[in-house]
DSSP file (Angstrom, degrees, kcal/mol; ACC not computed):
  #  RESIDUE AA STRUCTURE BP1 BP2  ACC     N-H-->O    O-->H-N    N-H-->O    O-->H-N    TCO  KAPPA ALPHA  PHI   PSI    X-CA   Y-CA   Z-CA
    1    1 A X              0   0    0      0, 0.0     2,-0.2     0, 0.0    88,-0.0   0.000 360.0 360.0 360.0 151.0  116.5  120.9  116.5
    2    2 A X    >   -     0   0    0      1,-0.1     3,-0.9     4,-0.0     4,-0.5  -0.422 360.0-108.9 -85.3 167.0  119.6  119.3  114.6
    3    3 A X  T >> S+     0   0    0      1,-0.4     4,-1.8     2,-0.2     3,-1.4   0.738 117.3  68.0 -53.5 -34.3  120.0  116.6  112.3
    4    4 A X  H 3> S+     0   0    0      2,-0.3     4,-1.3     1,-0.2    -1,-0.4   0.495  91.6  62.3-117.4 -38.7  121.6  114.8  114.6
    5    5 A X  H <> S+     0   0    0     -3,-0.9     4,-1.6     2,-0.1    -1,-0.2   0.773 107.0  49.9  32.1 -78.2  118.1  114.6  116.7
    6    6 A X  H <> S+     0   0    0     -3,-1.4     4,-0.6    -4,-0.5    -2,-0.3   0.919 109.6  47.0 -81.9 -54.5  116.7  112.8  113.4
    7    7 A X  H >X S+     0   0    0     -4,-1.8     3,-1.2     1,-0.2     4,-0.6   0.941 113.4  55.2 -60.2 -46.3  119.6  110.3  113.4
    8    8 A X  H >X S+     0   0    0     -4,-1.3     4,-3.6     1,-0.2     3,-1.1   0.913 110.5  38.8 -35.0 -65.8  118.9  109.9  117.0
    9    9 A X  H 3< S+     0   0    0     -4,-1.6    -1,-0.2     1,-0.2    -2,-0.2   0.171 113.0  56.5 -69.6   0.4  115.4  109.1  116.8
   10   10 A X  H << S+     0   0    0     -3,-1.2     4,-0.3    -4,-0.6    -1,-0.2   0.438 110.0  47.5-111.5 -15.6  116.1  107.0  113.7
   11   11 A X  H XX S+     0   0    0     -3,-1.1     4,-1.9    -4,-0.6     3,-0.6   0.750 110.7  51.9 -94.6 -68.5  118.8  104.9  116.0
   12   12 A X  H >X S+     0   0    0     -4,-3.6     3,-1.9     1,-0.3     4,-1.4   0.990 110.3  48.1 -61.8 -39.9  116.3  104.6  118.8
   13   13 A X  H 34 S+     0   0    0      1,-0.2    -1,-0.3    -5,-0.2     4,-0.2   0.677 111.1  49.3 -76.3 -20.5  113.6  103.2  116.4
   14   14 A X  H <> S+     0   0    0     -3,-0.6     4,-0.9    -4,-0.3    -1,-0.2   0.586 114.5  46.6 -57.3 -34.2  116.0  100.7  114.8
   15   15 A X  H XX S+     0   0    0     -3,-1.9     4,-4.1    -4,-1.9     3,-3.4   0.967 111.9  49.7 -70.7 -66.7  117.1   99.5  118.4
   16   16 A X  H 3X S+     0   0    0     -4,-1.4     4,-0.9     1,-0.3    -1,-0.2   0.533 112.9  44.7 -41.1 -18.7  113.9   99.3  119.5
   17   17 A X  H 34 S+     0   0    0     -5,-0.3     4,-0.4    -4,-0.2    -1,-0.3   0.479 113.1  58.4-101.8 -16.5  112.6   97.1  116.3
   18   18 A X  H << S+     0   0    0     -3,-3.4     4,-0.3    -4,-0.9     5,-0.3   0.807 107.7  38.1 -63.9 -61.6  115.6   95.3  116.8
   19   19 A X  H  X S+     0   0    0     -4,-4.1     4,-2.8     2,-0.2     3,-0.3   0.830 115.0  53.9 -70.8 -24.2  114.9   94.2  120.1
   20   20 A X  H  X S+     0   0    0     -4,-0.9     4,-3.6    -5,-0.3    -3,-0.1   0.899 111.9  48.9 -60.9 -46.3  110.9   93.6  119.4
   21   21 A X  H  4 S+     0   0    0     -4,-0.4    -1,-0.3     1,-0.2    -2,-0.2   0.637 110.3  48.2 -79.7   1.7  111.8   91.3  116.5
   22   22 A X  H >> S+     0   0    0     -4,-0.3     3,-1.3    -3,-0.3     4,-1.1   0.669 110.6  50.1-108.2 -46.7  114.2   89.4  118.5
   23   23 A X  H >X S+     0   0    0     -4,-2.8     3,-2.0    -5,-0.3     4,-1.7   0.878 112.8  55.2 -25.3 -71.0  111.6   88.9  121.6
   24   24 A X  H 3< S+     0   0    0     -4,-3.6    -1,-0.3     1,-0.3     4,-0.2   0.092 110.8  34.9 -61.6  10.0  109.4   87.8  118.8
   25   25 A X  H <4 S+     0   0    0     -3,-1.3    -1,-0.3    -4,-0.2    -2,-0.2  -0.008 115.0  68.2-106.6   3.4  111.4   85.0  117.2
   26   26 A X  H XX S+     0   0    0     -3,-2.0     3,-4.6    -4,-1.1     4,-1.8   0.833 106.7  31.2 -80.1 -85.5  112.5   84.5  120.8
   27   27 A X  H 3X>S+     0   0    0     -4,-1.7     4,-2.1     1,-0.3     5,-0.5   0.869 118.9  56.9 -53.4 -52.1  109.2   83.3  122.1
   28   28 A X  H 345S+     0   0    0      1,-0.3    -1,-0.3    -4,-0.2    -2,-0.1   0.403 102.9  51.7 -54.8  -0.6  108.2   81.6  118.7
   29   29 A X  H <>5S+     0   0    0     -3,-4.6     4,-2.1     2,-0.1    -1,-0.3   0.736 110.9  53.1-101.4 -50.7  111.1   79.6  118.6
   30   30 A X  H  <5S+     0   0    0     -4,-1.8    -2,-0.2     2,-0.2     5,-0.2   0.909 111.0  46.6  -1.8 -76.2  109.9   78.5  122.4
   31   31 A X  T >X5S+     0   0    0     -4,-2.1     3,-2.8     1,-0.2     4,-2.1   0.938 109.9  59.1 -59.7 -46.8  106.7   77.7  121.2
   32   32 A X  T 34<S+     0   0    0     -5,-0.5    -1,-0.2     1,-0.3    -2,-0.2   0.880 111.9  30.7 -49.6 -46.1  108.4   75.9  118.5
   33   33 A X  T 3< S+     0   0    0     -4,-2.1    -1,-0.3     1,-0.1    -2,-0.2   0.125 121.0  51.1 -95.6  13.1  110.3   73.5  120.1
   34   34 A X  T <4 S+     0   0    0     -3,-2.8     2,-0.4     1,-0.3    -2,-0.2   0.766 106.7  31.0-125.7 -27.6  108.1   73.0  123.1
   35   35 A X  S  < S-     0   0    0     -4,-2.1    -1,-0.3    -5,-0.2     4,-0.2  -0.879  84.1-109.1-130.5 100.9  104.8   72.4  122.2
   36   36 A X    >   -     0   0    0     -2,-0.4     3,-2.3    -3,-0.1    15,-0.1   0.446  43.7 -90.8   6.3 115.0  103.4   70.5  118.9
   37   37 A X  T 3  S+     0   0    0      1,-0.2    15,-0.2    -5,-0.2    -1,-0.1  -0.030 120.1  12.9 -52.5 163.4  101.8   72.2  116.2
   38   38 A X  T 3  S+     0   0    0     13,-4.4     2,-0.3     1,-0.1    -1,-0.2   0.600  98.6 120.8  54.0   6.7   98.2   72.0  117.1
   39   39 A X    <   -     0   0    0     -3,-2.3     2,-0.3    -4,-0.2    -1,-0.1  -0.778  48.7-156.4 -95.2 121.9   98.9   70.8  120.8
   40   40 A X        -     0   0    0     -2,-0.3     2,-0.4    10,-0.2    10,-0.2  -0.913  10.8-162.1 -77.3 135.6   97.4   73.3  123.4
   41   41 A X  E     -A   49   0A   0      8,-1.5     8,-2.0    -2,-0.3     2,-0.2  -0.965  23.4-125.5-139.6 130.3   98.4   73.9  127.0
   42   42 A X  E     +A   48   0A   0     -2,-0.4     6,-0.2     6,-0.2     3,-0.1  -0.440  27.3 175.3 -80.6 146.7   96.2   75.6  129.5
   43   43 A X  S    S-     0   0    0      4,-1.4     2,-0.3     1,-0.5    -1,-0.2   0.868  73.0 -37.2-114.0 -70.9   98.3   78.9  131.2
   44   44 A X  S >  S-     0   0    0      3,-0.5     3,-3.4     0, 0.0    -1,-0.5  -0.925  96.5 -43.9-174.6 146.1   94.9   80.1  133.4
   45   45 A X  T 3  S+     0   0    0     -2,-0.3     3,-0.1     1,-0.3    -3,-0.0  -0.062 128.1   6.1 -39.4 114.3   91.7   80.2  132.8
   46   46 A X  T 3  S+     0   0    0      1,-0.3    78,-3.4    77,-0.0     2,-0.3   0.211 113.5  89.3  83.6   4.0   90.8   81.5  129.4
   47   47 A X  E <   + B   0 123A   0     -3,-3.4    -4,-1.4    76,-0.2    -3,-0.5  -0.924  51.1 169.9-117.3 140.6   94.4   81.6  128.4
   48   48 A X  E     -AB  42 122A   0     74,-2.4    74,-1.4    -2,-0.3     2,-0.3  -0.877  38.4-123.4-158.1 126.7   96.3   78.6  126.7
   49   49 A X  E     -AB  41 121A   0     -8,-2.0    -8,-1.5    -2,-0.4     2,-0.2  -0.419  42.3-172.0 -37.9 109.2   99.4   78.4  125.3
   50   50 A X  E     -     0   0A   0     70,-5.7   -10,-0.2    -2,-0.3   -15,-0.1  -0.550  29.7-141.6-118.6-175.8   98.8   76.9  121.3
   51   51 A X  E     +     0   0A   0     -2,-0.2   -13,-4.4   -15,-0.1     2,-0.3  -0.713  45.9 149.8-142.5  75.3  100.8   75.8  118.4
   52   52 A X  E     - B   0 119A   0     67,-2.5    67,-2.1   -15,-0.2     2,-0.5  -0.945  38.0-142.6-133.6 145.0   98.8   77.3  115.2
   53   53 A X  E     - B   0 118A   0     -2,-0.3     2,-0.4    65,-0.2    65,-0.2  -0.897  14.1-164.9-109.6 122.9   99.9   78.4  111.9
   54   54 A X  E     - B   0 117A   0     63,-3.8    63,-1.6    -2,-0.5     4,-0.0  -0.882   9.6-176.9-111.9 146.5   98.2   81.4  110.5
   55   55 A X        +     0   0    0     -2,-0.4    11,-0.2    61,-0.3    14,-0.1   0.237  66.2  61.6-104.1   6.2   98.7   82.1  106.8
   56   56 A X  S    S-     0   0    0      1,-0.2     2,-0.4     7,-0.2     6,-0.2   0.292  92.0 -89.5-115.8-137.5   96.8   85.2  106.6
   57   57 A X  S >  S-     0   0    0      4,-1.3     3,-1.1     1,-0.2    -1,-0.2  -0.753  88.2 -12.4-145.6-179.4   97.2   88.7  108.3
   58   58 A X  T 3  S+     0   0    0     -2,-0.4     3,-0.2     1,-0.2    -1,-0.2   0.202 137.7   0.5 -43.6 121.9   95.6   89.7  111.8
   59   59 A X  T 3  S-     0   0    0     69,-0.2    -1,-0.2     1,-0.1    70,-0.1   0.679 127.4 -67.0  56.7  29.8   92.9   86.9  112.9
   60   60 A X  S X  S+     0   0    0     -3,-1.1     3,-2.9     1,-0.3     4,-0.2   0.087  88.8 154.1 109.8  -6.2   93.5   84.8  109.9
   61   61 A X  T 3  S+     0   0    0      1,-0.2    -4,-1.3    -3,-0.2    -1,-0.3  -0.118  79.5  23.9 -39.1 135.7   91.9   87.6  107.2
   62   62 A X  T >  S+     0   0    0     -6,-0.2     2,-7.7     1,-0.2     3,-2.4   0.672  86.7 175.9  90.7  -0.6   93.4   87.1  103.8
   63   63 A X  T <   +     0   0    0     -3,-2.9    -1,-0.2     1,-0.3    -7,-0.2   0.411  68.4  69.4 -67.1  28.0   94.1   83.2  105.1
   64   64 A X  T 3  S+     0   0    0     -2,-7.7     2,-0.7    -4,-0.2    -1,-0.3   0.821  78.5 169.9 -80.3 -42.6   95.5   82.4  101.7
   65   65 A X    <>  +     0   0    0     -3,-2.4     4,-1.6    -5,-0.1     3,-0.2  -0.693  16.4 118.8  92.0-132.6   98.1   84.3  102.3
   66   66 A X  H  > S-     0   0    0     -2,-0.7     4,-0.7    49,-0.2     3,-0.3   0.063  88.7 -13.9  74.1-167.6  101.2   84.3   99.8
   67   67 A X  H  > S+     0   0    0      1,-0.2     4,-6.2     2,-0.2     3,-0.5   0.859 126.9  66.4 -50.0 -52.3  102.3   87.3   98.0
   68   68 A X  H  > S+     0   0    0      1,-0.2     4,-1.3     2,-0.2    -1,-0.2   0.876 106.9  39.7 -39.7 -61.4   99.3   89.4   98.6
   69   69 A X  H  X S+     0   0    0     -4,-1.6     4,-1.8    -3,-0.3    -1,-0.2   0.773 113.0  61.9 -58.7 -32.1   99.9   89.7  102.7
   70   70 A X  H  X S+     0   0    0     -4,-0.7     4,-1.7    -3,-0.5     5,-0.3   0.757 107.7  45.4-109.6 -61.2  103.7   90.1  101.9
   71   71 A X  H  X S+     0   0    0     -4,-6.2     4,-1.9    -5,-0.2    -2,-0.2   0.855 102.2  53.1-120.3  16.0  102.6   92.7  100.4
   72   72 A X  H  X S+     0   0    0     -4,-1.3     4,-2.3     2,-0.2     5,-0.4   0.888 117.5  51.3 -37.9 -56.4  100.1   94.6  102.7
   73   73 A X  H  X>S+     0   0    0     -4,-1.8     4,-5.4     1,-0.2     5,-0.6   0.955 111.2  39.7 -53.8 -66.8  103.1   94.3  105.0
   74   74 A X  H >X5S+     0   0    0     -4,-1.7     4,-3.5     2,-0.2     3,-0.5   0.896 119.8  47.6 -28.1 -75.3  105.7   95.6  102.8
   75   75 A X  H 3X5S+     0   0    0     -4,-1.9     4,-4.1    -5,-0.3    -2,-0.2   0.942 115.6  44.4 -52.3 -64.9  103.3   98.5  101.4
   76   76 A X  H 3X5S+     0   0    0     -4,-2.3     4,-2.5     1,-0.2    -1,-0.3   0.927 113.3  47.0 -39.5 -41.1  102.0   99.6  105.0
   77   77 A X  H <X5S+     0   0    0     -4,-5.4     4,-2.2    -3,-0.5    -1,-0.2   0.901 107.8  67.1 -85.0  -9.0  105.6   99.6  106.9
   78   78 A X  H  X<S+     0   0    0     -4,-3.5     4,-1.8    -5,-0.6    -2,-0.2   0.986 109.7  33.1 -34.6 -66.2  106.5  101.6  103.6
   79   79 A X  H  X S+     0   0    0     -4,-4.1     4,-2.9     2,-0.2    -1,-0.2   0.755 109.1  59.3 -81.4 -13.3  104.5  104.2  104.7
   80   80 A X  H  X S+     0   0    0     -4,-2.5     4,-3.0     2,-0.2     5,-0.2   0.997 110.8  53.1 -50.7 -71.6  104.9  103.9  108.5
   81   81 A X  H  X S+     0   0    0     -4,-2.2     4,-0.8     1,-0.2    -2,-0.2   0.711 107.8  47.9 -31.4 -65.6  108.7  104.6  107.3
   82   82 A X  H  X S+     0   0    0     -4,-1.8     4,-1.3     2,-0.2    -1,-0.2   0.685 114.2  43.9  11.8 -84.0  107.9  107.7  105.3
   83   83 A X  H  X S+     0   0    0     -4,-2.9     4,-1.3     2,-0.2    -2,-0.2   0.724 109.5  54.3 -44.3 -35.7  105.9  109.3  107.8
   84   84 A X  H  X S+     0   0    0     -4,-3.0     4,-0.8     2,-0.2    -2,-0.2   0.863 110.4  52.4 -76.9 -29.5  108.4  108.3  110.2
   85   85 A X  H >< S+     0   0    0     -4,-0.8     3,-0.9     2,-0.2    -2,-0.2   0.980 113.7  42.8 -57.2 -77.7  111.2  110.3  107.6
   86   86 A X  H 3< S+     0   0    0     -4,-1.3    -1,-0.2     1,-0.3    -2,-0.2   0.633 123.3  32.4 -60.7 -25.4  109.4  113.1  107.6
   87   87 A X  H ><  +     0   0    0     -4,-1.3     3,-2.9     1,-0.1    -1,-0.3   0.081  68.3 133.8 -97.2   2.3  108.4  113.4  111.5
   88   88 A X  T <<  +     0   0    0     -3,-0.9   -79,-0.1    -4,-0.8    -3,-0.1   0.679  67.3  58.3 -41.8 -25.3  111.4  111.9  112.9
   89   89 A X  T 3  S+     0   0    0     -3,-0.1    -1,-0.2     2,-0.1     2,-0.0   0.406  74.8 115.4 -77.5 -12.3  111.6  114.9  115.5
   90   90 A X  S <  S-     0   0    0     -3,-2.9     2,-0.5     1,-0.1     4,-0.1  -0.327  81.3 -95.6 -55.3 148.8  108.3  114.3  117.1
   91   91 A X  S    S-     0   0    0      1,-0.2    -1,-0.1    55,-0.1    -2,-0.1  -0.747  91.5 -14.2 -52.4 110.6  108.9  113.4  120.4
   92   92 A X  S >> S+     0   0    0     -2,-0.5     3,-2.8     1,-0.1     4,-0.7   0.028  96.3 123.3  92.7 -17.5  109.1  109.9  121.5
   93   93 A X  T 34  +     0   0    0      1,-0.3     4,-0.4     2,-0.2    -2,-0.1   0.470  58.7  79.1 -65.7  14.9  107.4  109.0  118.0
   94   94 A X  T 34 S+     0   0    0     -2,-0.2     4,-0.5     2,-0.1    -1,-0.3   0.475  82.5  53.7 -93.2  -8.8  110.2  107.0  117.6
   95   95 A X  T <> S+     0   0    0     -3,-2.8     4,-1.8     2,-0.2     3,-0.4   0.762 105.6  57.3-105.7 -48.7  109.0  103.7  120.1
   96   96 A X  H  X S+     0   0    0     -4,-0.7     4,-2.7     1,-0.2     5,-0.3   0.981 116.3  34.1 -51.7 -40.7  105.5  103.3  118.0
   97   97 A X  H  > S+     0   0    0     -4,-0.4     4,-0.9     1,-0.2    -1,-0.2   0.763 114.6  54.6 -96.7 -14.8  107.4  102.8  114.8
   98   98 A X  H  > S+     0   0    0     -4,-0.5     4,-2.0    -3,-0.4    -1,-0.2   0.917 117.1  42.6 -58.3 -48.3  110.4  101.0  116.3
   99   99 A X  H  X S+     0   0    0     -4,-1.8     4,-2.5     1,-0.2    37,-0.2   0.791 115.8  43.4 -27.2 -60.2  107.6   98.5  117.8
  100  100 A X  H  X S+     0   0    0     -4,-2.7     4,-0.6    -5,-0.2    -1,-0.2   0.686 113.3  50.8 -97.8  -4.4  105.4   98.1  114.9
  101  101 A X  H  X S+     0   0    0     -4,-0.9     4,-8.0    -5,-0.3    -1,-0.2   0.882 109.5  50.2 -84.4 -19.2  108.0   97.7  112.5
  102  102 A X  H  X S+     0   0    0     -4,-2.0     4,-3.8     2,-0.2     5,-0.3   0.983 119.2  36.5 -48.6 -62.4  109.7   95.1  114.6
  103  103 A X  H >X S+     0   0    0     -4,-2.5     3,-2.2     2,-0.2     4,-1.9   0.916 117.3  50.7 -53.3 -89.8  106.3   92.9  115.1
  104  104 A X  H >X S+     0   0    0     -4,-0.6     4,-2.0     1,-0.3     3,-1.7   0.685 114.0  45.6 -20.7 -73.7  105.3   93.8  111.7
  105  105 A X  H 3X S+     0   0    0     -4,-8.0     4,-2.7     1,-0.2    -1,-0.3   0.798 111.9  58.7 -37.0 -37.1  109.4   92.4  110.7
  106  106 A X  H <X S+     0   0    0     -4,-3.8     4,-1.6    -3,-2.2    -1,-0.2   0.784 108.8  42.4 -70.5 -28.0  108.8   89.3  112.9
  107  107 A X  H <X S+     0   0    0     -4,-1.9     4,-0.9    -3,-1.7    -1,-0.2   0.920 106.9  48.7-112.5 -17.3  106.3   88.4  111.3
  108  108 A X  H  X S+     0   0    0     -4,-2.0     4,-2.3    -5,-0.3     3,-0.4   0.775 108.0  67.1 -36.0 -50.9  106.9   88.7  107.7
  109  109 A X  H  X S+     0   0    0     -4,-2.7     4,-4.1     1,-0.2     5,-0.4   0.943 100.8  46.0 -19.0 -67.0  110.1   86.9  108.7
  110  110 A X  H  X>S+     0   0    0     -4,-1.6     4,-2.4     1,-0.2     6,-0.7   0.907 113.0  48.8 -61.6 -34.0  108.1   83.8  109.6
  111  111 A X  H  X5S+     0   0    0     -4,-0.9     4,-2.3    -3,-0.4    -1,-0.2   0.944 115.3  45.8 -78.8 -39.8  105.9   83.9  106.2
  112  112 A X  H  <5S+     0   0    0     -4,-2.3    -1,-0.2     2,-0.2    -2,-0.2   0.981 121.9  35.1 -57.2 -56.9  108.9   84.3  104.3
  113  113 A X  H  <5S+     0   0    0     -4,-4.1    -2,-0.2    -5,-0.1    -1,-0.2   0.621 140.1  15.2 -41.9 -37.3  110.9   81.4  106.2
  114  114 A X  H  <5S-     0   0    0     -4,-2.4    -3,-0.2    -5,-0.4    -2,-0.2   0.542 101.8-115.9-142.7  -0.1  108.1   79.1  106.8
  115  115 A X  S  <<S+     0   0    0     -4,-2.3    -4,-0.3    -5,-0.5   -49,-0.2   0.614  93.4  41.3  85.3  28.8  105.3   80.5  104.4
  116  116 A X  S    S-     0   0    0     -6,-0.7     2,-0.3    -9,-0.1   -61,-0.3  -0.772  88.1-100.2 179.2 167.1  102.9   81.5  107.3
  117  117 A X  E     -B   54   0A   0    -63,-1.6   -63,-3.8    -2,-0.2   -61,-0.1  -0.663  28.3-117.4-106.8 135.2  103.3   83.2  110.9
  118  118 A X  E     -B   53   0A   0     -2,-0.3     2,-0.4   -65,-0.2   -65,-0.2  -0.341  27.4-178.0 -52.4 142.7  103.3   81.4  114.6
  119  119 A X  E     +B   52   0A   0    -67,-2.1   -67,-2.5    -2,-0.1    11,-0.2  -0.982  18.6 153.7-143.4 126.6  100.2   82.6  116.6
  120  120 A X  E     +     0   0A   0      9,-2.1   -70,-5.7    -2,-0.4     2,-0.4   0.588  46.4  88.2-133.9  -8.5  100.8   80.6  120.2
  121  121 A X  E     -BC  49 129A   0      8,-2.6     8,-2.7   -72,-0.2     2,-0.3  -0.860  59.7-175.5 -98.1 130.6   98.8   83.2  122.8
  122  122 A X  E     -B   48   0A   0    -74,-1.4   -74,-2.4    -2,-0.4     2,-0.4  -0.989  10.0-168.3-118.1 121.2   94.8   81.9  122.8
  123  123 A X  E >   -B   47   0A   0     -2,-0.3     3,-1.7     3,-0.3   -76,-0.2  -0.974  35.4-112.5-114.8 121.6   92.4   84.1  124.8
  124  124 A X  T 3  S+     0   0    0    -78,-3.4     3,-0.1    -2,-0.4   -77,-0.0   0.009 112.3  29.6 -45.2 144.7   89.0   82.0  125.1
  125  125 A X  T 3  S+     0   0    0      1,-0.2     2,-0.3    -3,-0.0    -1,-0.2   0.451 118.2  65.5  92.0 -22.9   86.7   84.1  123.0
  126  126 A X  S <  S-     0   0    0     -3,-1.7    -3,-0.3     3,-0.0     2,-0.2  -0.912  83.5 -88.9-127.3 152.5   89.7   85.5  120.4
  127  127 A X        -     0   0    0     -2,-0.3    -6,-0.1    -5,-0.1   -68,-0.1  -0.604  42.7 -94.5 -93.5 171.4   91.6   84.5  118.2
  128  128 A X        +     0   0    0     -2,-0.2    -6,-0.3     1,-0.1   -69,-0.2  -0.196  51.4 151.3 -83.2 145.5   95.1   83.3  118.6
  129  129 A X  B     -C  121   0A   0     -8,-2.7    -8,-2.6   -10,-0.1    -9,-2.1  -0.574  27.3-120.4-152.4-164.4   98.1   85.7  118.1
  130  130 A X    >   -     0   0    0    -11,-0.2     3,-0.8    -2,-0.2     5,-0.1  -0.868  45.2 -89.3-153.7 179.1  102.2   86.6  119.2
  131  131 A X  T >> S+     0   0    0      1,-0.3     4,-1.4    -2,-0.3     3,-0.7   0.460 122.3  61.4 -93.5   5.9  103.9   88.8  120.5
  132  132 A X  H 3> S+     0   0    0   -108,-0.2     4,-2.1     1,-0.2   -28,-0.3   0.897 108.3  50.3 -77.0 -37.8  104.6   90.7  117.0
  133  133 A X  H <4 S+     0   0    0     -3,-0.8     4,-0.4     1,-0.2    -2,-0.2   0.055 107.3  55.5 -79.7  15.4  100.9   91.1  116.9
  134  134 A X  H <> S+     0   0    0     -3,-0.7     4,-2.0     2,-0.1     5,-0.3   0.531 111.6  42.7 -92.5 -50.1  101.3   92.4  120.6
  135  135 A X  H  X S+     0   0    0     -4,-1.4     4,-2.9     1,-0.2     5,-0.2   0.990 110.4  55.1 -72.6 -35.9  103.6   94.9  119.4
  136  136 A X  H >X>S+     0   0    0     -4,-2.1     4,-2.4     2,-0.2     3,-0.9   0.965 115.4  36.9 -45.8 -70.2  101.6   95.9  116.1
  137  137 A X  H 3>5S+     0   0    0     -4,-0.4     4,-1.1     1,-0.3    -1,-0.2   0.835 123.9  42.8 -75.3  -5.7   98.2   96.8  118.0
  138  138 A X  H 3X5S+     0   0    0     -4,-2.0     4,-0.7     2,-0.2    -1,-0.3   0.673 112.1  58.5 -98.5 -12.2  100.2   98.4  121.2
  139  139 A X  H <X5S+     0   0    0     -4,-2.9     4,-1.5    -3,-0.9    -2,-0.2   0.876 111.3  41.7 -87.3 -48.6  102.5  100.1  118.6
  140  140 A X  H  X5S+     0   0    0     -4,-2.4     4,-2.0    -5,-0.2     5,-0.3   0.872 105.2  57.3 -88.0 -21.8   99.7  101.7  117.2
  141  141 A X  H  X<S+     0   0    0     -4,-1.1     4,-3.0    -5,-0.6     3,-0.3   0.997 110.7  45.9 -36.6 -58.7   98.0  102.6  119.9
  142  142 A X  H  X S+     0   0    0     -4,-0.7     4,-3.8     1,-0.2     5,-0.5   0.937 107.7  59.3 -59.6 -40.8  101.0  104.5  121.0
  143  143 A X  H  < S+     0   0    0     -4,-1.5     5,-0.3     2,-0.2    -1,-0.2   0.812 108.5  45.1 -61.3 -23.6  101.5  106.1  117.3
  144  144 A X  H >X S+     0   0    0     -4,-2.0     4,-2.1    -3,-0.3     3,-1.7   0.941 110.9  61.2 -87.3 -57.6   98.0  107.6  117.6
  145  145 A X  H 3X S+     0   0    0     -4,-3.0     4,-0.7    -5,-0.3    -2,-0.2   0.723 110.0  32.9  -9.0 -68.2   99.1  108.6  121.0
  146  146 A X  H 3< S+     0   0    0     -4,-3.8    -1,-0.3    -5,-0.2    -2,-0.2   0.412 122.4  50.7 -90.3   0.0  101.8  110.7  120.2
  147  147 A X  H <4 S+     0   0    0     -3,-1.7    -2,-0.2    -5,-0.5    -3,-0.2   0.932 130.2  14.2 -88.7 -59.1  100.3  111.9  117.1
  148  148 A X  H  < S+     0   0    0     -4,-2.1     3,-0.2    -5,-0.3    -3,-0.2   0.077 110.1 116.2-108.1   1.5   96.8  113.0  117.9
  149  149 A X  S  < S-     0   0    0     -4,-0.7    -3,-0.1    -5,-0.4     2,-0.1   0.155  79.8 -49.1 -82.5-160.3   97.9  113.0  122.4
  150  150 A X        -     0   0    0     -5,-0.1    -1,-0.3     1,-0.0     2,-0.3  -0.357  61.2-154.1 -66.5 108.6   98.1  115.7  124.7
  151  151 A X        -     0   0    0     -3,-0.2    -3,-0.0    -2,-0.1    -1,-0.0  -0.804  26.6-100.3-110.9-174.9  100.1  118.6  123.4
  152  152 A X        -     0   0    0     -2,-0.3     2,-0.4     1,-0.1     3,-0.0  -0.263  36.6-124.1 -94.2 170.4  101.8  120.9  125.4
  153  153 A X        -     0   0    0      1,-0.1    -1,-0.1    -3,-0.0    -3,-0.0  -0.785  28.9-106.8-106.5 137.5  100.0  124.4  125.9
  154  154 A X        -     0   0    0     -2,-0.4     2,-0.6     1,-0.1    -1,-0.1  -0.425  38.4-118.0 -67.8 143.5  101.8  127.6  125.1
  155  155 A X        -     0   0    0     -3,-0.0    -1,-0.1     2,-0.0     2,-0.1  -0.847  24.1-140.8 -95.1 135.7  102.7  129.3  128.1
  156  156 A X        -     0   0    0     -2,-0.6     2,-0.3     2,-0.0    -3,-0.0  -0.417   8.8-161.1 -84.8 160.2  101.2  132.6  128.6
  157  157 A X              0   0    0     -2,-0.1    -2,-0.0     1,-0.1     0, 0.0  -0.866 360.0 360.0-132.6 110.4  103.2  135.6  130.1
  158  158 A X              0   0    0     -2,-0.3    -1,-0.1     0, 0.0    -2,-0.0   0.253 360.0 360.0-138.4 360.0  100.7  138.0  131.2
């Protein structure tokens, strides 16, 4: 493969992290202006629309927050990045890491901006989360996917 590949696949993963972090300040700005912090509104059963401020990292772990989450985040998409530097050629491995660094970016945004992240989706029974924390666990899902998935079989000629 050429370099020009890598820059490809470095292009899609930018777009793609582009467009995840703009969903996700999309709908959190929604939420922002529509519903009251702490104000719920029921969607369907087990589902409600919230207005909560998490200061901590996924399901409120860490809930101090501050520098310390800031710089889980940092350190982790550090190495996401890295990896991604060195693999850039994998196939398709370029939509996990566009994904989770977008979510990942969205939501660092808010801590930085507003010193703690919007969480507005509530599934009775869980806690409440956004659509950066959509893309984060479905971004790595997909990263293990194409890391560890189905690889193709050498074709025999017999």
């Amino acid at each position: 493969m050429s370099a020009t590949s890598a820059r490809g696949a470095w292009l899609r993963a930018a777009i793609a992290a582009a467009l995840f972090l703009a969903l996700d300040q999309a709908t959190k700005q929604l939420v922002i202006h529509s519903i009251e912090r702490g104000e719920s509104r029921n969607v369907f059963f087990g589902i409600e629309l919230v207005h909560v401020r998490n200061k901590g990292v996924a399901f409120g772990a860490f809930g101090g927050g501050g520098v310390p989450v800031t710089l889980i985040t940092v350190v982790a998409v550090s190495f996401l990045l890295a990896y991604f530097a060195i693999r850039a050629r994998t196939p398709w491995l370029w939509l996990p890491v566009g994904v989770i660094a977008g979510g990942a970016l969205g939501n660092l945004l808010d801590r930085v901006r507003d010193g703690a992240v919007t969480d507005f989706i509530d599934p009775m029974l869980w806690p409440a989360f956004n659509v950066a924390d959509i893309g984060i666990v479905v971004g790595i899902l997909g990263l293990l996917y194409v890391i560890e998935g189905k690889k193709p079989s050498p074709t025999s000629t017999s």
